[in-house]
KEKOL-656297 format. One record per residue (C-alpha): residue in one letter; residue number from 1; x negated, y, z negated. Coordinates in steps of 0.5 Angstrom, whole numbers, plus 500, padded with zeros to 3 digits. Example, Ala and Ser with C-alpha at 12.3 -4.5 7.8 and 13.67 -1.06 7.14 Angstrom:
<sites>
+--------+-----+-----+-----+-----+
| residu | num |   x |   y |   z |
+--------+-----+-----+-----+-----+
|      a |   1 | 475 | 491 | 484 |
|      s |   2 | 473 | 498 | 486 |
+--------+-----+-----+-----+-----+
</sites>
This chain:
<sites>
+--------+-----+-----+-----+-----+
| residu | num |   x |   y |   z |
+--------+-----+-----+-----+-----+
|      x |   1 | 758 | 853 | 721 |
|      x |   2 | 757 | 859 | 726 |
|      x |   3 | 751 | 855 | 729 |
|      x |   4 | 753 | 848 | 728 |
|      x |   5 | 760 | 850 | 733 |
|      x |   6 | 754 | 854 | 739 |
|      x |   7 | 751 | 848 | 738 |
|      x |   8 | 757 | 843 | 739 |
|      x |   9 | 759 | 848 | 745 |
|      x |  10 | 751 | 848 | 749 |
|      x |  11 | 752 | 840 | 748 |
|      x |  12 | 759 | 840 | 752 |
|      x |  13 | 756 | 844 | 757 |
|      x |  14 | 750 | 840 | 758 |
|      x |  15 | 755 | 833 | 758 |
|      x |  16 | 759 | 836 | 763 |
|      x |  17 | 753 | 838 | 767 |
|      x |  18 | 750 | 831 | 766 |
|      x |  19 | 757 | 829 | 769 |
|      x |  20 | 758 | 832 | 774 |
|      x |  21 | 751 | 831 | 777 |
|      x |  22 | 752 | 823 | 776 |
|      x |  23 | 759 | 824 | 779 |
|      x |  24 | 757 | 828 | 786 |
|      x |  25 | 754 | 823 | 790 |
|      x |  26 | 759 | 818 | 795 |
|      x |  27 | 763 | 820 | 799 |
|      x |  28 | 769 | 826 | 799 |
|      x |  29 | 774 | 827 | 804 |
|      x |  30 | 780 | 833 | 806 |
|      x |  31 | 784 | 835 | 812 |
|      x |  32 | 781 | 843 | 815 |
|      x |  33 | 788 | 845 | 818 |
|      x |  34 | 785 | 850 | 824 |
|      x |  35 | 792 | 853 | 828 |
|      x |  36 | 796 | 847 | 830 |
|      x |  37 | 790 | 842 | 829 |
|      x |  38 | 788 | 837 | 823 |
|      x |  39 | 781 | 836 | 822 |
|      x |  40 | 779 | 831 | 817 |
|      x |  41 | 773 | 831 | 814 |
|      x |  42 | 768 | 828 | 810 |
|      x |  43 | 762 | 829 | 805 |
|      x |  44 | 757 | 824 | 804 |
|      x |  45 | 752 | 826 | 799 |
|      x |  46 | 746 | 822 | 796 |
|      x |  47 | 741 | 824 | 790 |
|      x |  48 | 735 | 827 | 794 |
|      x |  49 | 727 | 825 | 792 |
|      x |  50 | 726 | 831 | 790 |
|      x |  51 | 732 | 831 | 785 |
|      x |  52 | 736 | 835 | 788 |
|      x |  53 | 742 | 833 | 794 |
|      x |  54 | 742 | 831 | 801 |
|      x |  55 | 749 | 831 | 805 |
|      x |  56 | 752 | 830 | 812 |
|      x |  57 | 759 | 833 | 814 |
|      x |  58 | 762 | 829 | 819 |
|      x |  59 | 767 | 831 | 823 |
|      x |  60 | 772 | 825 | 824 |
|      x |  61 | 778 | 828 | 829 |
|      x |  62 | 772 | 831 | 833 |
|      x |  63 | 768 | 824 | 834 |
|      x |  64 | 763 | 826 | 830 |
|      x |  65 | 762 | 820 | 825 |
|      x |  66 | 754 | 820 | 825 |
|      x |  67 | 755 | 826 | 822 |
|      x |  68 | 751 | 834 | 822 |
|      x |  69 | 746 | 835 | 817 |
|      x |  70 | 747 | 839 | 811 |
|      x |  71 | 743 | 844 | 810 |
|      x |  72 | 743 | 845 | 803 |
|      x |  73 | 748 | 843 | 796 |
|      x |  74 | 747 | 846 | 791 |
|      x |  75 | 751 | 844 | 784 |
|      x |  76 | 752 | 848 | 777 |
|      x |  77 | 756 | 846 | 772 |
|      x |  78 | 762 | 845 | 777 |
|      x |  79 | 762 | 849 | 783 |
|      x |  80 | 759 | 846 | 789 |
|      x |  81 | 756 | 850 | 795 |
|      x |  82 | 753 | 847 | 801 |
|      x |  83 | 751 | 850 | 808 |
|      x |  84 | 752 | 847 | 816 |
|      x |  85 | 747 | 851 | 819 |
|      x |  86 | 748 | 848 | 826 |
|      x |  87 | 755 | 851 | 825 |
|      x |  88 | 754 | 857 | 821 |
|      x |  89 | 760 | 853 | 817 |
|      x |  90 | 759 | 854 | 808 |
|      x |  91 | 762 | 852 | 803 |
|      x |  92 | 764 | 854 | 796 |
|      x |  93 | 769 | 849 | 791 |
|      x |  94 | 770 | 847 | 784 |
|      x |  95 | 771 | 840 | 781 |
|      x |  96 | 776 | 837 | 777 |
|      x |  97 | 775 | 835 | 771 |
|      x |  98 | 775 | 828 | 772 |
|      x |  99 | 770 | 828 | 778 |
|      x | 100 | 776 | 826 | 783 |
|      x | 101 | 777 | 833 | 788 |
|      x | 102 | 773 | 839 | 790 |
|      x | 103 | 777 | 845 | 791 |
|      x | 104 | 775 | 850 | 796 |
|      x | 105 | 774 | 854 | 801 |
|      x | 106 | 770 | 853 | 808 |
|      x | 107 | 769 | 859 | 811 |
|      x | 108 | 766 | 858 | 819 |
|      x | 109 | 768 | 865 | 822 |
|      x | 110 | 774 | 867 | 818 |
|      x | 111 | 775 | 862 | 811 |
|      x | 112 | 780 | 856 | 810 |
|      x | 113 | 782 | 852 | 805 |
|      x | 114 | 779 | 846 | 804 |
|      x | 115 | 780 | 840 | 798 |
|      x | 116 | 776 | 834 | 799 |
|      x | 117 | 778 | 828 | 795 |
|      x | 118 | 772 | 822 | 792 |
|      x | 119 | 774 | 817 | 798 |
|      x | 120 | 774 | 808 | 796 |
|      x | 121 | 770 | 804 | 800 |
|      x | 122 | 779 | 802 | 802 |
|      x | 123 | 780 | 809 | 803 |
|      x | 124 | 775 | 813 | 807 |
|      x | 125 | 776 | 815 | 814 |
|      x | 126 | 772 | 810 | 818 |
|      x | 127 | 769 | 809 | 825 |
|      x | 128 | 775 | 805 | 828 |
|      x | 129 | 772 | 805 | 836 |
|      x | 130 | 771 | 798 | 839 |
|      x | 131 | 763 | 798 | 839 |
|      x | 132 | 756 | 795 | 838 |
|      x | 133 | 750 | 800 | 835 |
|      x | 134 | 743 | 798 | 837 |
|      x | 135 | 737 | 803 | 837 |
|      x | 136 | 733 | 804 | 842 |
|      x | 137 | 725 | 807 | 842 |
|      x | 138 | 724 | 812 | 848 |
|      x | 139 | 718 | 816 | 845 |
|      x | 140 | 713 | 816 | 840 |
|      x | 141 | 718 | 815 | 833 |
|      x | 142 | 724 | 816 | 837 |
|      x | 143 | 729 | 812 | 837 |
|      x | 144 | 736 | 813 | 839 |
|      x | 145 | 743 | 811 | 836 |
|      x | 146 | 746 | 808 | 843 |
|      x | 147 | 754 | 806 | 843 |
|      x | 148 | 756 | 800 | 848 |
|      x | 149 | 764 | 799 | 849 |
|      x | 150 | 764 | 794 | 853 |
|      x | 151 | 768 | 792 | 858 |
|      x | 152 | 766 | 790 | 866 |
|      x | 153 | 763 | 794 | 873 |
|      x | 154 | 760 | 800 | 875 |
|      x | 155 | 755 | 802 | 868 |
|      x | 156 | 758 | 808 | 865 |
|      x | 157 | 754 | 812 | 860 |
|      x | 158 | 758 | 818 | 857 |
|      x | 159 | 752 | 823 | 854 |
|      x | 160 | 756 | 828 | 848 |
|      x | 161 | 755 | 836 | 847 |
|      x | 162 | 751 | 840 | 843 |
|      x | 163 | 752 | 839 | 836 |
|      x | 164 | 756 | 832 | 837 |
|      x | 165 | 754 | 825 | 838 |
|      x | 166 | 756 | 819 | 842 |
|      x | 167 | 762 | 818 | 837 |
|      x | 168 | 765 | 824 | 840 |
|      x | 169 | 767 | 819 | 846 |
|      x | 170 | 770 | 814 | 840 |
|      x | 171 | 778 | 815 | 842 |
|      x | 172 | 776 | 816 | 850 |
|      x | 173 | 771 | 812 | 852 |
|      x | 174 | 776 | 804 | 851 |
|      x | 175 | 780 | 808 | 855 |
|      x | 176 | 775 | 806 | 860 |
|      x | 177 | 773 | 800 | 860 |
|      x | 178 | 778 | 796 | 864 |
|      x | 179 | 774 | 799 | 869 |
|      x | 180 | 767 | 800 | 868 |
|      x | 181 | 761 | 797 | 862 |
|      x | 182 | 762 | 804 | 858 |
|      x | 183 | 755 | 806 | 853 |
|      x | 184 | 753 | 813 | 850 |
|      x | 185 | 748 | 815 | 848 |
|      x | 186 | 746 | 821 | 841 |
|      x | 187 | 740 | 825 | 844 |
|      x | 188 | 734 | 825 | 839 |
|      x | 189 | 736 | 831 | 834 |
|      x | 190 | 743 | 829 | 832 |
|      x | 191 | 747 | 823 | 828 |
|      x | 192 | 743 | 817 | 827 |
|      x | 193 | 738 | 818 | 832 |
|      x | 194 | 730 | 820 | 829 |
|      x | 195 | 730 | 827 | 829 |
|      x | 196 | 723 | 829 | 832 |
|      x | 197 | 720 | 836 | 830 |
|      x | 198 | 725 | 841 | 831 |
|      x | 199 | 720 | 845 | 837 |
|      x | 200 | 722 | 847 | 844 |
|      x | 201 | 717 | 841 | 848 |
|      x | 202 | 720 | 836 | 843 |
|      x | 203 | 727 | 838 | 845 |
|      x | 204 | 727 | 841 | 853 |
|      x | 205 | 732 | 839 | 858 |
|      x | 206 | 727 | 835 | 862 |
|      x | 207 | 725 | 831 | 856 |
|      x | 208 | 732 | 830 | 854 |
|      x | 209 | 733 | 827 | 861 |
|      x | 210 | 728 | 822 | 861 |
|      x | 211 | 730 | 819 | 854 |
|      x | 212 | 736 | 818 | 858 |
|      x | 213 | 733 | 815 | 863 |
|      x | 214 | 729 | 811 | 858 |
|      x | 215 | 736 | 807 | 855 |
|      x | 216 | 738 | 806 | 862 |
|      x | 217 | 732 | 802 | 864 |
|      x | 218 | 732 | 800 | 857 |
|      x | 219 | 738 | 796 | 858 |
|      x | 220 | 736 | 794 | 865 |
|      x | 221 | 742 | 798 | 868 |
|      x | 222 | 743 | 798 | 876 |
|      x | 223 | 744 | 806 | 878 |
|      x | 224 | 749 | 808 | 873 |
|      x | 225 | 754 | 814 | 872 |
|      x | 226 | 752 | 819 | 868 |
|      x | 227 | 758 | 823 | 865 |
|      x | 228 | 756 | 829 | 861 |
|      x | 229 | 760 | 834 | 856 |
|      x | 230 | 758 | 842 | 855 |
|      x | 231 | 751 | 841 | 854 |
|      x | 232 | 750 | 835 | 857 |
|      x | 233 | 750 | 838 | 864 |
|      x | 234 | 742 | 840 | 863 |
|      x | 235 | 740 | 833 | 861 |
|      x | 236 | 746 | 831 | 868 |
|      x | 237 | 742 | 837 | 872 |
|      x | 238 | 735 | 835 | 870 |
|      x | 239 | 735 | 827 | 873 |
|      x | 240 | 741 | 830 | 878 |
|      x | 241 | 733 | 834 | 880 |
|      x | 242 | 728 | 830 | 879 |
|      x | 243 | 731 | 823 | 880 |
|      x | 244 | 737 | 822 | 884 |
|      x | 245 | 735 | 816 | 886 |
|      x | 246 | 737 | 813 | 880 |
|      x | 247 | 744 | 815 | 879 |
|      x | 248 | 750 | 813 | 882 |
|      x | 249 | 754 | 819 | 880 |
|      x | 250 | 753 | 825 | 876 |
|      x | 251 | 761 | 827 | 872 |
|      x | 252 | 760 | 834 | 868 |
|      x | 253 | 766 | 835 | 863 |
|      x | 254 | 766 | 844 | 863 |
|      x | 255 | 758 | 842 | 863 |
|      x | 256 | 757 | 846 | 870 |
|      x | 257 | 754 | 853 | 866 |
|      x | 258 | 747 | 856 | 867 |
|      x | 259 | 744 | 850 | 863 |
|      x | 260 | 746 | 845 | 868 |
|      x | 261 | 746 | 850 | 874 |
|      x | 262 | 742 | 857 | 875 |
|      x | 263 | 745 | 863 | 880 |
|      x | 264 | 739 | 865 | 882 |
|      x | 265 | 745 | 872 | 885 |
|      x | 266 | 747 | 873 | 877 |
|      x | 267 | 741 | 871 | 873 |
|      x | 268 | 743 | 869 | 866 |
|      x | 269 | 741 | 872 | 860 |
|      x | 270 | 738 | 866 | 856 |
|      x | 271 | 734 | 862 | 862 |
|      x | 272 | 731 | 869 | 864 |
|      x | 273 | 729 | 871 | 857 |
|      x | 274 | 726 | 864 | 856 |
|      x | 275 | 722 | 865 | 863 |
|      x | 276 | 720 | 871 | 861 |
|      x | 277 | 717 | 869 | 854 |
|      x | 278 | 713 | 863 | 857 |
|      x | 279 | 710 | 868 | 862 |
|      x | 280 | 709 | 873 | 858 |
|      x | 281 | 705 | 867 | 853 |
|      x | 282 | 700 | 865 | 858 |
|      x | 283 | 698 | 873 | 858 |
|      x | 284 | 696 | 872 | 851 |
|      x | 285 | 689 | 871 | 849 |
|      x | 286 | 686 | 865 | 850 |
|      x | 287 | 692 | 863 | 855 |
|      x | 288 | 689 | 863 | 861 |
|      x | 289 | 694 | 863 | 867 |
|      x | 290 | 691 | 859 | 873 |
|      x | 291 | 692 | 865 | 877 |
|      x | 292 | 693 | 871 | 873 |
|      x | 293 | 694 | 876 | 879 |
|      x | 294 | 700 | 871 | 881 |
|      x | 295 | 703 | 872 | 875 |
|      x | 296 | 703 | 879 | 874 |
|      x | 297 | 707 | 879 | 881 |
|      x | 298 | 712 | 875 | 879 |
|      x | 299 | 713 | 879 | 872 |
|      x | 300 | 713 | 886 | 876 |
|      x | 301 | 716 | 883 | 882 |
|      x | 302 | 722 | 879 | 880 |
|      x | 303 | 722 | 877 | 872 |
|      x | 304 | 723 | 884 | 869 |
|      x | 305 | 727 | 887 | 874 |
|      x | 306 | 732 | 881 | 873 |
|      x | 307 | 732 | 881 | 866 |
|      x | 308 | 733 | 889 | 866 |
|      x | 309 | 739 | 887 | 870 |
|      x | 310 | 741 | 882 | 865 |
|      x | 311 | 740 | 887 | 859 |
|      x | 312 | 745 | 892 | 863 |
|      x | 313 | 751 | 886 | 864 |
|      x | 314 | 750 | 885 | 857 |
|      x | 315 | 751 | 893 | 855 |
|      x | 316 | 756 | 893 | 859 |
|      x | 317 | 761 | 887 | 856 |
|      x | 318 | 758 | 890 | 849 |
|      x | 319 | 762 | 895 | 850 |
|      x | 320 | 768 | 892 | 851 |
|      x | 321 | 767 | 886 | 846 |
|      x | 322 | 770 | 885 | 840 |
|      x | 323 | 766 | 884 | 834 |
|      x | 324 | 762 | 878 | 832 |
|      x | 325 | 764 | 876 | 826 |
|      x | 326 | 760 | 876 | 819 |
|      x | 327 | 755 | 870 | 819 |
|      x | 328 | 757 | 865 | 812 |
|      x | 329 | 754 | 866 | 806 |
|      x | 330 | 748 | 862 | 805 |
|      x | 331 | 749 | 857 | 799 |
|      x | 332 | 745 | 859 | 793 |
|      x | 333 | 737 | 858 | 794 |
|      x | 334 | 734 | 853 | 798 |
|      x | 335 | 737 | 853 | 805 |
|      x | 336 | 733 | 850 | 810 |
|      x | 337 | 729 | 856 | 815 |
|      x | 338 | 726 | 851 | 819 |
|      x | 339 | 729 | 851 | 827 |
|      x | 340 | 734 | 846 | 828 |
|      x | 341 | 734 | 841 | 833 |
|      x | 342 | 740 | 845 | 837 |
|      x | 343 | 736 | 851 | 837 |
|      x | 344 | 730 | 847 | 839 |
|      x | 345 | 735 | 845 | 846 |
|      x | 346 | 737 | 852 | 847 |
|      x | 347 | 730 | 854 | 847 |
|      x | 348 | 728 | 848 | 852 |
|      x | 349 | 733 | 851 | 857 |
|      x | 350 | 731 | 850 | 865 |
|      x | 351 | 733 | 853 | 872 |
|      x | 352 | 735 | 847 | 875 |
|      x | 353 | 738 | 850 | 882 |
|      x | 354 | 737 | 843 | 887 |
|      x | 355 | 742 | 837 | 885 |
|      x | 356 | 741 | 832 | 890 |
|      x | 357 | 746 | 826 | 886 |
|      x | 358 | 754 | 825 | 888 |
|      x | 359 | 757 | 831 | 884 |
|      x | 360 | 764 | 831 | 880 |
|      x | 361 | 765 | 837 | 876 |
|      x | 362 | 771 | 839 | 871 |
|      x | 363 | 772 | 845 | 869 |
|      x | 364 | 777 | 848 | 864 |
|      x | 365 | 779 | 854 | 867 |
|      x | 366 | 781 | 858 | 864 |
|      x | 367 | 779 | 856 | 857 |
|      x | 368 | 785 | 855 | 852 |
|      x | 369 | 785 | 862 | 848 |
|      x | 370 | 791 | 861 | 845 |
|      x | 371 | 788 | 861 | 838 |
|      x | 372 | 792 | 861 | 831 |
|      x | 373 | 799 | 864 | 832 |
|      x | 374 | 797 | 870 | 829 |
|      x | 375 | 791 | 872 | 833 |
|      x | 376 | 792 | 879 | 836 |
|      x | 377 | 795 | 878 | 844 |
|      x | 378 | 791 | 883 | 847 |
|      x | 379 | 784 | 881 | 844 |
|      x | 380 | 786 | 873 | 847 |
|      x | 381 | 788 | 878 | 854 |
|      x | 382 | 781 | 880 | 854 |
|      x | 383 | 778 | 874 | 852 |
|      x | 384 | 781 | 871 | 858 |
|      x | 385 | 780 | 876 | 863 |
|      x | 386 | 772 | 875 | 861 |
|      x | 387 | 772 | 868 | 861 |
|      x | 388 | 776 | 868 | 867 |
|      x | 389 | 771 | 873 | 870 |
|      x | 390 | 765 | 869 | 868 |
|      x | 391 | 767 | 862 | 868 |
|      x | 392 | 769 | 864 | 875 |
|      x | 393 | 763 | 866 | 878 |
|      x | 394 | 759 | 860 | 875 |
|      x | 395 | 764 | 856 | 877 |
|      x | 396 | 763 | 859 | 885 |
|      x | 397 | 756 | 859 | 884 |
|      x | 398 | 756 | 852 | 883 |
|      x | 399 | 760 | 850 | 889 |
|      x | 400 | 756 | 855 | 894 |
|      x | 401 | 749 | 851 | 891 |
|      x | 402 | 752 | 845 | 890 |
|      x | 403 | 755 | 845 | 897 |
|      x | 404 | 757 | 837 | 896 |
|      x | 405 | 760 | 837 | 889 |
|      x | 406 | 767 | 835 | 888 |
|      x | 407 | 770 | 842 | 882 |
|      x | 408 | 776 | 840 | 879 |
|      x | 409 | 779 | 847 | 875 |
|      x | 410 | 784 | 845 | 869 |
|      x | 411 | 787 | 851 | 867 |
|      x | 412 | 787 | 853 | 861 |
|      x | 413 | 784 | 847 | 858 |
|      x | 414 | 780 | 846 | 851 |
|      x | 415 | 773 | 845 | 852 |
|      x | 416 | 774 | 839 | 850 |
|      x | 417 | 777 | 837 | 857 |
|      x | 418 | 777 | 829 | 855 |
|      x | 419 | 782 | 831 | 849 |
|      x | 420 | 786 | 836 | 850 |
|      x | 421 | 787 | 833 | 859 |
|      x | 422 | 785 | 826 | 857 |
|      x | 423 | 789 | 824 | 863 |
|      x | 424 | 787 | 829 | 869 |
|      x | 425 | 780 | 827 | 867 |
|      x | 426 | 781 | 819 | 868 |
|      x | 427 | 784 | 820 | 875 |
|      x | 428 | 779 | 825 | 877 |
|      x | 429 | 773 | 821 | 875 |
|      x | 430 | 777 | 814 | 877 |
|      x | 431 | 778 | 818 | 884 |
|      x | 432 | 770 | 820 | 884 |
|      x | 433 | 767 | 813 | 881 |
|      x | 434 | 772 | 810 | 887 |
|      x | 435 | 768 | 814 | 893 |
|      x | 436 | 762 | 812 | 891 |
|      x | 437 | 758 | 807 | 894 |
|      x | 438 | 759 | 800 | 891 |
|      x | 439 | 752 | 798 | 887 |
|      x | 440 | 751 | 792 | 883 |
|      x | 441 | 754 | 792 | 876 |
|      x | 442 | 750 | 790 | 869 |
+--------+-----+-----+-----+-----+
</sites>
C-alpha cells in the first residue's frame, strides 16, 4: 500500500510537470508598478529546438513592441525563472494550478512585484501605432525591421536608443506626420531585425551609421532628417562626420554625450580605454602597426597620460558615489555568456569631434532624479549635483565643438525627452525642420 500511494504521488508529480511545461508557452502579460509609472509587460514564450524554452520581454508603455531577448527560462515543476541580460533584470514565480497566472517578483536593481496573467489572442496588449513593417537588407544577412507612419513633406527618420527598437516611437512618431513622411528604423541587434554576431566590427558606430544610410538610399529618400535618442547620437555623429551631404539635419533627443561627441579637454572614461586597447592590440604579436615607432608615441605621448587622468576623475566620484546595486541572480543553469548586441555598441564606440550637418540638440537638464517617493533626499541631492556637473560639461563641450548647434536644456526632464516633454520636443523640432533649406520630399 506504502508504495502504491509513493507511486501514485511520483505520477501526480510527473503529471503536473507535464502540465505545466504544455501550458507555458503563449503569451503572458502584467503590470510592474516603478514609483508613480505603470509599466505593462508581456512575456512571450515558445518551445525551443532543443526542448527547452525561448522567450521575449516586451516592454509595451516603453515603446518596445519588438521585444528584448530572454536569456534564459527555466521551468521545474511550477517555479518559473528567466533572466534579461541586456537589462540585468531577473525573474522568479510560480504558476497557478490552472496554468493561468504566474506570481512573482522582478528584480532589476531592487525587487517588485510582477504577476503575469496568460493573454487571449482578444487580450493581449498589441502594437496599436498607425504603421507599415517591411524589411530591409543593409549587409550580408542583415536585414532591418524599418517602421513607415506616413503622412507627407520633409523624410523624418527616428532612430531608437539602446536596448529599444523603432517602436519606442509608436506614441510620438503620428504626432508628426501632419508635417513630415516619418519612418524608424530598429538597428541590427535588437527586435525584429537580424542579429549578426555580437562583435565590436559588426556593431561599431560607423556601421551603424551606414546601415542608416542604406534604408535611407533603400527608400529613395531625398536628404532626410535623422532624429536620434540616447545612443543614436553615435549613428547621428558618424553620418553628421563623414556624410553630411546626405542629411538635411541631425535632431539628438538627450543624445549629445561622449558617443556622439568627444571633449578632447575632459577625455571620457570609455572612448579613451577603448582607444587604448586597440593601440595596445597592434602591440601584440603578430600585429604589426604600419609605424610602430608613431604608435609608442601616441601611447606615451597622449593616450596613457589621458587615460591616467580618466582613472583619477573616476577615483575621485568613487569616492563620493553610492553603491552600486547587487547584480541579479542568475536564472538556474544555462544563462547565455556570450557578448550581447548592446555590448558589441558600446564596445564600437568612436571619437567623433567634427559634426559638419545643421545641428538641433535636446538636452534633459537636469535629469528627473526624483525616483520613488521613498528614495533618500540627499542621495537625489547628490545625484543631481553630479549630473549637473557632468551632463553640464558635455552640454558645453558640445557647444564650443559644434559651434553652429542649436541646444535646447529641458530642466529636469526624463531621458525619455519625447515622453516626459513631448510638447517642447515638437515645438523644437518643428522650429529647426522649419529654418532648414527647403528639399524635395518623397
Amino acid at each position: 500500500m506504502k508504495n502504491m500511494v509513493l507511486h501514485m504521488g511520483v505520477l501526480a508529480m510527473l503529471a503536473a510537470s507535464m502540465l505545466y511545461s504544455q501550458e507555458i508557452a503563449g503569451d503572458w502579460q502584467g503590470t510592474l508598478n516603478v514609483g508613480a509609472q505603470k509599466l505593462r509587460s508581456i512575456l512571450h514564450i515558445t518551445k525551443a529546438e532543443n526542448g527547452g524554452w525561448s522567450a521575449r520581454f516586451i516592454s509595451v508603455d516603453q515603446g518596445d513592441m519588438g521585444g528584448i531577448p530572454v536569456n534564459s527560462l527555466t521551468l521545474q515543476g511550477s517555479n518559473v525563472k528567466f533572466v534579461v541580460g541586456a537589462v540585468r533584470g531577473s525573474y522568479n514565480g510560480t504558476i497557478s494550478r490552472d496554468g493561468n497566472l504566474i506570481s512573482g517578483t522582478w528584480t532589476q536593481g531592487r525587487p517588485l512585484p510582477l504577476d503575469f496573467h496568460r493573454a487571449t489572442e482578444e487580450t493581449l496588449w498589441k502594437d496599436k501605432s498607425p504603421h507599415s513593417v517591411q524589411f530591409v537588407t543593409v549587409d550580408n544577412n542583415v536585414k532591418l525591421e524599418v517602421l513607415d507612419w506616413g503622412g507627407s513633406g520633409q523624410p523624418l527618420v527616428l532612430l531608437a536608443g539602446l536596448g529599444n527598437t523603432a517602436h519606442a516611437f509608436d506614441g510620438f512618431a503620428p504626432k508628426l506626420t501632419a508635417k513630415y513622411h516619418v519612418y524608424g528604423i530598429t538597428r541590427r541587434g535588437f527586435g525584429a531585425s537580424s542579429a549578426p554576431l555580437p562583435i565590436a566590427a559588426n556593431y561599431n558606430a560607423d556601421r551603424l551609421g551606414d546601415d542608416v544610410l542604406g534604408v535611407c538610399a533603400f527608400l529613395k529618400l531625398n536628404r532626410p532628417v535623422l532624429v536620434g535618442h540616447s545612443i543614436a547620437g553615435e549613428e547621428l555623429s558618424s553620418i553628421g562626420s563623414r556624410h553630411p551631404e546626405q542629411v538635411a539635419g541631425l535632431i539628438y533627443l538627450d543624445a549629445g554625450y561622449g558617443y556622439a561627441f568627444y571633449d578632447r579637454s575632459r577625455g571620457d572614461l570609455m572612448l579613451d580605454l577603448l582607444e587604448l586597447q586597440r593601440k595596445l592590440e597592434q602591440l601584440q604579436p603578430g600585429n604589426q602597426p604600419q609605424d610602430p615607432k608613431q604608435l609608442v608615441n601616441d601611447l606615451l605621448q597622449t593616450t596613457l597620460p589621458q587615460f591616467e587622468k580618466d582613472l583619477q576623475q573616476l577615483q575621485k566620484d568613487m569616492e563620493t558615489a553610492p553603491p552600486p546595486p547587487p547584480p541579479p541572480a542568475a536564472a538556474g543553469a544555462g544563462v547565455h555568456s556570450d557578448p550581447m548586441p548592446a555590448q558589441a555598441i558600446l564596445a564600437g564606440q568612436q571619437k567623433y569631434t567634427e559634426i559638419r550637418s545643421p545641428v538641433l540638440a535636446i538636452y534633459a537638464f537636469p535629469h528627473d532624479r526624483s525616483g520613488p517617493p521613498n528614495a533618500d533626499a540627499a542621495a537625489r541631492a547628490k545625484a543631481e549635483a553630479r549630473d549637473e556637473e557632468r551632463t553640464g560639461a558635455q552640454i558645453k563641450a558640445f557647444e564650443t565643438g559644434v559651434p553652429s548647434a542649436h541646444v535646447v536644456r529641458l530642466q529636469h526632464a526624463n531621458h525619455f525627452v519625447f515622453r516626459s516633454n513631448e510638447a517642447d520636443v515638437l515645438r523644437e523640432m518643428n522650429a529647426f525642420i522649419g529654418s532648414l533649406p527647403v528639399g524635395s520630399t518623397k
